[in-house]
N, C-alpha and C positions, 0 to 999 in steps of 0.2 A: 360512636361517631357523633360530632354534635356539626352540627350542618350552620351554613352564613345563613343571613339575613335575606340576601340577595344575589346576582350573579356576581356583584361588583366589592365584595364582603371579601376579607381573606382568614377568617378568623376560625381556626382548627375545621378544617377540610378533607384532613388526613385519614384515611381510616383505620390506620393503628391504633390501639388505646392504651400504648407505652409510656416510658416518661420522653420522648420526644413533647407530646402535648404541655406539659409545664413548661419546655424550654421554650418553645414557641411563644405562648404565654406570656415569658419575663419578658423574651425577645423584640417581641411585637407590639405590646401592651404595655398601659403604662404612659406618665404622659410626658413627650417627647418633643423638639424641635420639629422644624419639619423636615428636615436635610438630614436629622437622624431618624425621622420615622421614612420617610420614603427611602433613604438607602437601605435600612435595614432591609425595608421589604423588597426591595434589588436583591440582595445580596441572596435571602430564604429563598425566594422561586429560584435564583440560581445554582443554589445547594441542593445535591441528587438527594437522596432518601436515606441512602445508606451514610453518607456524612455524617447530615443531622443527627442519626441515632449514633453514630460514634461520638458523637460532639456531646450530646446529652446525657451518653453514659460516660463521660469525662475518661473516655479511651484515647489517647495523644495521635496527632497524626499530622504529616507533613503534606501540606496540600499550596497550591498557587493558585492564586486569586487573580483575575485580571480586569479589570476596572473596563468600563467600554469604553471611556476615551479619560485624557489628563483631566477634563473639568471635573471628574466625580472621582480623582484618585483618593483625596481626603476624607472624604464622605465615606470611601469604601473600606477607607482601611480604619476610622474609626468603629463603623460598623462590625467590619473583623473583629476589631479588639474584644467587643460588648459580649458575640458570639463564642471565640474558642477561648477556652480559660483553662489551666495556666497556658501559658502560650510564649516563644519567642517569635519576633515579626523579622523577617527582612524586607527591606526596603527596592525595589526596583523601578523608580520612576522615570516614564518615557522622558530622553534629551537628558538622562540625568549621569554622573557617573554611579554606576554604584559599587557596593563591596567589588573587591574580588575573590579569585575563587576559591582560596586563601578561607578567607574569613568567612565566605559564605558556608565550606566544609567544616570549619569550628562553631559554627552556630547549628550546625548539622547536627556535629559528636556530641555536642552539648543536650539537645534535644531528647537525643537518644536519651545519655546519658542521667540524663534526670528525670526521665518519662514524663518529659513537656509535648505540646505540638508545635510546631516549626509554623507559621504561617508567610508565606512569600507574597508581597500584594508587587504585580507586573510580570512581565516576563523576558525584560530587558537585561543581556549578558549572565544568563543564568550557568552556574557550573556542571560538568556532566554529570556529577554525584548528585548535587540538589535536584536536578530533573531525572534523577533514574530513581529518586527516592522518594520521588513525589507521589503520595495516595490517591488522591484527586486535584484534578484539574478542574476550576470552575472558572466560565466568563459568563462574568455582568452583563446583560442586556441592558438598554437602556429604558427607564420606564416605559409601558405601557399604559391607554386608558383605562385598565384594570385598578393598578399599583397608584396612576394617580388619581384617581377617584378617589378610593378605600386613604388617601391620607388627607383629600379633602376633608372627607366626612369624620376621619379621628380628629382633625385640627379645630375643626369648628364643633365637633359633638350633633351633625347632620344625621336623621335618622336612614334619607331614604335619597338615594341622588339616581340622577336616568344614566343608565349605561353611556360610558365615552365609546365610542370607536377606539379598537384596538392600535390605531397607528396615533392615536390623537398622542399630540407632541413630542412623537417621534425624532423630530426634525429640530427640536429645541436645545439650548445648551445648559448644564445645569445650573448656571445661572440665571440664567433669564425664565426658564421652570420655576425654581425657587423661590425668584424675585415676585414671580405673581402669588403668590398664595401666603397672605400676609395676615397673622392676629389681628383681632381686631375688627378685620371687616366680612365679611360673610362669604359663605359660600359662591352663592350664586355670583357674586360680585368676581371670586379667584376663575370661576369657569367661565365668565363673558372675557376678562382679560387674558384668561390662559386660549380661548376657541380662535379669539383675534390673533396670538401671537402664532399661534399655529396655522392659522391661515398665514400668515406673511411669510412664514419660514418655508413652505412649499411655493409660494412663489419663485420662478428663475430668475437669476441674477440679472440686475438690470430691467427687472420686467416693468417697475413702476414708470420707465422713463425709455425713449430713444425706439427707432424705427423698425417694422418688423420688413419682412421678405418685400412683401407689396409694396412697400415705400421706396426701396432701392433701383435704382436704375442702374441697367449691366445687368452681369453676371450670368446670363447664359445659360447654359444646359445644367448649371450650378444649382442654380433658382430654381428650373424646376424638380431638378431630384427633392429640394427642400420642402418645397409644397409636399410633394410626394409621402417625402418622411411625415409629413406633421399628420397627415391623412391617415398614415398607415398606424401613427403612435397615437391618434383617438381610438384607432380600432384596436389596436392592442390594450388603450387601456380598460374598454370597454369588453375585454373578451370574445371578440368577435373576429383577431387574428392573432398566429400564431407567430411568438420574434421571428425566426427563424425564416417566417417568408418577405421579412423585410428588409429594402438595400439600406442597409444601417451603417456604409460606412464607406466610405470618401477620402478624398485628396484634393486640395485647393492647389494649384500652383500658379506663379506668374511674377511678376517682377518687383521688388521694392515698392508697398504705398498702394498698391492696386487693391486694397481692401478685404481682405482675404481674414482679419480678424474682428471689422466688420459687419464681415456678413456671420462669422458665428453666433455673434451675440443677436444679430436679428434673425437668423436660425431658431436662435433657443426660446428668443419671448415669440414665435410667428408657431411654434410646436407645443407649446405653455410647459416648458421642461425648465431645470437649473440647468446652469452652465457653470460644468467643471475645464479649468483652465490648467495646463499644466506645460512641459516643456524641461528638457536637459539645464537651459540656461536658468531657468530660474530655480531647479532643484540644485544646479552646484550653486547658488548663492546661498538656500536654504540650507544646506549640508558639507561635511568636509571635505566631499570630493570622496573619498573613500568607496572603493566596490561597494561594499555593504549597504552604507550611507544611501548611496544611486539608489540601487534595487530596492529597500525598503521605499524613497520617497516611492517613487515608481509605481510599486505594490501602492501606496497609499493613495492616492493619484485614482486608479483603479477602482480600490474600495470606495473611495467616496466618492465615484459615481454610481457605482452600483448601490448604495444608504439609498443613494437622494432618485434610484428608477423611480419614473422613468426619466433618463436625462442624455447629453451634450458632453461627451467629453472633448476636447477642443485640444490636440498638442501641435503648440504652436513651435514652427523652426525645426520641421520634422528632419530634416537635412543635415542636423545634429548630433544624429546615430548616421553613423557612415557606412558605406558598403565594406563589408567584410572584405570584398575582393579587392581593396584600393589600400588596405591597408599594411605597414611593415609588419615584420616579424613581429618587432619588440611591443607591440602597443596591438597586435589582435588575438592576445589571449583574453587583455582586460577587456576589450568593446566588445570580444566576441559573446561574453557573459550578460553585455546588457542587452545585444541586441538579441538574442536567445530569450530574454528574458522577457524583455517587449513583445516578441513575437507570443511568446507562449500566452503572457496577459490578453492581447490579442485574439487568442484560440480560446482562451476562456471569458472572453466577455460576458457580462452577465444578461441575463433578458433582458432588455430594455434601456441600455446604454448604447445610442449611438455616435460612432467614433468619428471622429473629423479631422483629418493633420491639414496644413498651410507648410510650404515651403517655396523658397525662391528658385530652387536646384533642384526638378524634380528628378535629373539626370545621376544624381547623385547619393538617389535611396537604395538600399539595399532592394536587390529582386525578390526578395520573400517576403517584402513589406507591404507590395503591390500585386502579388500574386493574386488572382483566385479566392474568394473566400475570406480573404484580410481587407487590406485596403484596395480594393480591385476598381472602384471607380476612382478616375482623374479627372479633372474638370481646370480647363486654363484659363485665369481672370485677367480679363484685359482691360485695358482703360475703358470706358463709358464712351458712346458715341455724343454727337452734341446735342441731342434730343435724349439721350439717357441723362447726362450732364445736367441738364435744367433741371429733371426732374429733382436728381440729389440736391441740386444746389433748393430747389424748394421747399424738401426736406428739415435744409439744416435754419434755413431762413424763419417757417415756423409763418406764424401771422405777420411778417413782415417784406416789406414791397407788394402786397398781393395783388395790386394793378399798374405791377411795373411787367413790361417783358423781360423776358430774361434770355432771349435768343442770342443778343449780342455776346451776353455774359460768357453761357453755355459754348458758344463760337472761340472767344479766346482762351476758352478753358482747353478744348482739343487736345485729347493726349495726354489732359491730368486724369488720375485719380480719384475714387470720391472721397479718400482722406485729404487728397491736397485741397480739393472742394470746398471740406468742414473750414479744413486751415486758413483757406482766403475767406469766408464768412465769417470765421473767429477773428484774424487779422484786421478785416473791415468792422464787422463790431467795435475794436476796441478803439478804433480813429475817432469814428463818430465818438464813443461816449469821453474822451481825453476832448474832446473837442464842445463838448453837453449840447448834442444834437442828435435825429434821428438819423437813421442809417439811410442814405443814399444809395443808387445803382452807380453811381462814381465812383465810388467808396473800394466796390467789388470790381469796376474796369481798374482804379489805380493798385489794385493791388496785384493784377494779372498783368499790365501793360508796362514794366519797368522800364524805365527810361534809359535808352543808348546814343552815345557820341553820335554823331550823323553818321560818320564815316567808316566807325565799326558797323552800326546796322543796315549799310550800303553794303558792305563787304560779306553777311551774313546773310543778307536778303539771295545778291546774287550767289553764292555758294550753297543756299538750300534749294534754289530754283535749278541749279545744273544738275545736282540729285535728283530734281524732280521729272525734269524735261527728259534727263536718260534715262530715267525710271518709265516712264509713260512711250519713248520710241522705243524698248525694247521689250514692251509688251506685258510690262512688270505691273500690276494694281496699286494706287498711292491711297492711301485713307487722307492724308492731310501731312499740311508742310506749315513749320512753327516758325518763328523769330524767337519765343519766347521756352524760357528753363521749365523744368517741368521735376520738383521734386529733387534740387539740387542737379539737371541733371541738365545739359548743354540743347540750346537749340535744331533740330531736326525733320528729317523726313520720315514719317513711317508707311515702311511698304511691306509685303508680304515678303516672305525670305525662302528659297529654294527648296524648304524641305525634303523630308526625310531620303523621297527618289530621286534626288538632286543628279544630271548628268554632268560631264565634263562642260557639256556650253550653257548650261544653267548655272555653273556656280563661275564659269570667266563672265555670262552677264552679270551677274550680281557685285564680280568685282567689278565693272566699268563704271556700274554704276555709285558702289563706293569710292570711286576715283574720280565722280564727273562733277562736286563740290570744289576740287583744287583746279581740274581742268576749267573748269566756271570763270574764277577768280582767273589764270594764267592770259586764257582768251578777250576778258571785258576788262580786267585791271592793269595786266602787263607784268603780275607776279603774283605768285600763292602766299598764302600766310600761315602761321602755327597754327589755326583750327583745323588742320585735315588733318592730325594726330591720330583720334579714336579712326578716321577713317582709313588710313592706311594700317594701322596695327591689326585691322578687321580683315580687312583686305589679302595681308601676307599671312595671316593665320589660315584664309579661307585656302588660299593658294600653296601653303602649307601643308594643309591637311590633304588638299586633292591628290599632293606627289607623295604622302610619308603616308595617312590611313588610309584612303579611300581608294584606291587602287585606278584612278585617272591622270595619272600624269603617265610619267615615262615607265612605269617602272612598276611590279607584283607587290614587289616585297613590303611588308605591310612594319612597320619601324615606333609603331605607338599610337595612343588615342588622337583622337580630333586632339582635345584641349593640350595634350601633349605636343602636340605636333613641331611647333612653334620655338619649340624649347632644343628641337635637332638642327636650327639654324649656326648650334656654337658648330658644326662641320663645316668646314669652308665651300665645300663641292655642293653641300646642301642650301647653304645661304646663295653661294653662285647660281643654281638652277631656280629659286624662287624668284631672285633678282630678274633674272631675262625672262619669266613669264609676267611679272610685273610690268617691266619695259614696254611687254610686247602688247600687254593689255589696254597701258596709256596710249600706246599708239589707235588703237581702237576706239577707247575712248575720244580721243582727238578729233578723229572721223568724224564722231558720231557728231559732236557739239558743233564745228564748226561753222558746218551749215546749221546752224540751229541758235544761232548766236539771239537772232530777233525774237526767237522764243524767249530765250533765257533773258532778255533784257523785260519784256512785257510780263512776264512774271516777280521778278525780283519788283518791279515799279509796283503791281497790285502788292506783294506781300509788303512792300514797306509801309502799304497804307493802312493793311487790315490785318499786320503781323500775322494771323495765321488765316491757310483758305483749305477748305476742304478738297479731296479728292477732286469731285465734281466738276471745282473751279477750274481747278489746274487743267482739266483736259479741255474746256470750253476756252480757257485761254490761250492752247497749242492748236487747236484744230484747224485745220486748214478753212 
């Protein structure tokens, strides 16, 4: 046995004293590029023992090789070449076509047939013959501090280098590996640029830049499960807990823009992990669409967040795998395979990947998605209050205004999100610099305060005040009443909505009050206009669903979902009975407002002035 130099030394370690040792020899020795000295020594730690000596004693054998990712396919498979001799290769490169199986079983007979070795580098669409005849199976690892060390020290002729850490450049691609370790200049020099590249490459995505947990404003019981995690992923990475006792995996939900991919990313740099990004819509852009296709992205998705533990996997538009139960015949044998499949990755999460989905629809996920054990916390993101609001907007502002208030700002933002946030401070930046000025607190009111005819925002004003004033006599909580759009989405009141123990006089208040916008306008104008569209469509849906699912109207018989509901008005009897509880509601409605006219008028007066007023105002405005 002849023993290395050092721990970092690859140079006959074997303790046979056969002819594997010469092969090793030719194999390894000798002087080399770098991309063939370090594949090669890929390839040897990845060949078991008994290969090798088949190889050396130029015995044939059919064996598949599989490369650790596409950047080292060439590298690996020249490497083969140098190793198995005679040999025929086939070709299997990932995204590629290759043979079929046809030609893959003639390059088989052949094999045999001449007492060659078959060598296959990949394992993409391989035939049943070529894998039932396969000898060994070998996958490439991707270097090690071992493997790149020992090609530092052959490239430059180094006698004595410090041990790398086993994971050192792990995380590298073989390019950018490669690229650092260049003739010419020294040792020392390839390991200061290769230590640096490897630090960067373990940094999370986005780490160098942009806000972490602490800096956001919102987000709720969200934030702190976050905190939570990052706590529990120093101690895991410190060994001092085990995965298994940490809540590693979540559900964002809430409406369009409310930031929900956001907060991932300030997640992953606030826990100092990578963020893997993934999602149905951007693998069918990625892929054919194809079963196959799906599951493999899927599977890959998966794997490389488990490379990059501990880490953030992030699938965005979780609402994309649909409930098995909602679906036809014809189309849930295919989703039922993905979402099986999900589930399963799921159940095998690796240590130290915590899982994160966002969806708008949380109503809409499959129940074993959220069960127990999988994705079992939900967390609802809502817009920002207006002292959360400042915050973000200070955030994105950065060193600039920093002795301006921003309370006004934050005031007419109400009810955006901290994406729309970014976008009116993005918006505003670009005025000023088209303009070759500094940025202004104007800059941020004009981009929030869009300007309306008099007489449309007369009609608006009182229309969101009669929402308000019925929302506030009937006992309802208002957060705030807007003038202004919010995320392409029409001016409004938001109030808290019936939930889940909704009764029959809970959900005819909630219609009066989506009725008392048109009755506003009837009573101060002398006629409604085409904005109480969204609000009656809401309206006969609610009062829909009371008589067709929920079992409060007239009637047991339960006739379809809430969202369905809506959908049983093409029955004439059933559009008849929704009609006369509508009727009988605006009558209610009427009631309420009439005497309440002076309110609705002193309200729509303040909001015309301050476009939007909080909760607060609104009932200091109505109070007796």
């Amino acid at each position: 046995m002849i023993e290395a130099s050092d721990a970092n030394d690859l140079l006959i370690v074997d303790d046979e004293n056969d002819f594997q040792i010469p092969l090793k020899q030719s194999f390894l020795k000798g002087r080399l590029q770098v991309e063939e000295r370090l594949a090669r020594l890929m390839l040897w730690e990845a060949c078991p023992k008994a290969l090798r000596l088949r190889v050396a004693a130029r015995k044939p054998v059919v064996v598949i090789i599989e490369p650790p990712d596409d950047d080292w396919y060439n590298a690996i498979l020249t490497a083969a070449r140098a190793l198995v001799r005679p040999a025929q290769f086939l070709l299997c490169e990932s995204g590629k076509k290759s043979k079929g199986d046809f030609f893959q079983d003639a390059a088989l007979r052949t094999s045999v047939e001449t007492a060659q070795s078959l060598v296959i580098i990949g394992r993409e669409s391989l035939s049943p013959a070529v894998q039932a005849s396969a000898d060994f199976n070998v996958r490439v690892s991707r270097p090690d501090g071992k493997l790149i060390a020992h090609t530092i020290k052959e490239t430059f002729g180094t006698k004595r280098l410090q041990p790398l850490p086993k994971e050192f450049g792990a995380k590298l691609t073989a390019s950018i590996l490669l690229g650092a370790i260049r003739r010419g200049e020294s040792a020392a020099r390839a390991i200061s640029r290769l230590t640096e590249l490897d630090r960067k490459s373990r940094l999370p995505t986005n780490a160098l830049a942009g806000p972490r947990l602490e800096d956001l404003g919102g987000y709720g019981d969200a934030k702190e499960w976050g905190f939570n995690l990052a706590t529990d992923i120093a101690a895991y990475r410190q060994g001092a807990l085990n995965w298994q006792a940490v809540s590693s995996a979540a559900v964002l939900f809430g409406e369009p823009g409310t930031g929900k991919t956001y907060f991932a990313a300030a997640l992953a740099r606030t826990c100092g992990v990578p963020l893997v990004v993934t999602g149905l819509g951007e693998i069918f852009n990625q892929c054919n669409g194809y079963l196959e296709g799906v599951v493999k992205a899927l599977s890959a998705a998966f794997n490389e967040a488990a490379e990059k533990s501990p880490s953030i996997l992030f699938f965005d538009e979780l609402d994309s795998i649909p409930d098995r139960k909602s679906l036809e015949p014809r189309a849930r044998e295919w989703w039922t395979t993905i979402v099986n499949h999900v589930l399963k990755l799921i159940d095998n999460r690796a240590d130290g990947v915590a899982l994160l989905g966002a969806t708008n629809l949380i109503d809409r996920l499959d129940g074993a998605l959220v069960r127990p054990g999988r994705l079992e916390r939900q967390f609802e993101i809502v817009p920002p209050s207006a002292e959360e609001l400042e915050k973000v907007f200070r955030v994105h502002l950065g060193d600039r205004l920093v002795n301006d208030d921003l309370k006004s700002v934050a005031q007419l933002a109400i009810g955006s999100s901290g994406a729309r946030a970014a976008m009116i401070v993005k918006s505003a930046l670009a005025v000023a610099r088209r303009q070759g000025r500094e940025l202004a607190i104007d800059d941020l009111v004009a981009e929030l305060a869009e300007g309306l005819p008099p007489d449309l925002l007369e009609r608006i004003c009182i229309h969101e005040a009669g929402h308000a004033v019925a929302a506030i006599a009937l006992g309802w909580a208002v957060d705030h009443v807007s003038t202004l759009g919010k995320s392409g989405k029409l001016p409004g009141v938001c109030v808290e909505g019936p939930g889940k123990g909704a009764t029959r006089r809970s959900l005819d208040d909630h219609v009066v009050m989506l009725l008392a916008g048109r009755r506003a306008e009837l009573l101060l104008l002398g006629e409604a206009s085409a904005g109480a569209q969204l609000d009656l469509r809401a309206a006969t849906r609610l009062v829909a669903a009371a008589h067709f699912s929920l079992g409060l109207g007239d009637q047991l018989t339960y006739l379809g979902d809430i969202a369905d509901a809506e959908n049983l008005l093409i029955d004439r009897g059933a559009a008849k009975a929704v009609e006369a509880a509508l009727q009988e509601l605006d009558r209610r409605c009427d009631e309420l407002l009439e005497p309440r006219q002076s309110q609705i008028r002193v309200v729509a007066d303040r909001l015309r002035e301050a476009r939007v007023l909080s909760g607060d105002a609104v009932r200091q405005l109505v109070a007796p």
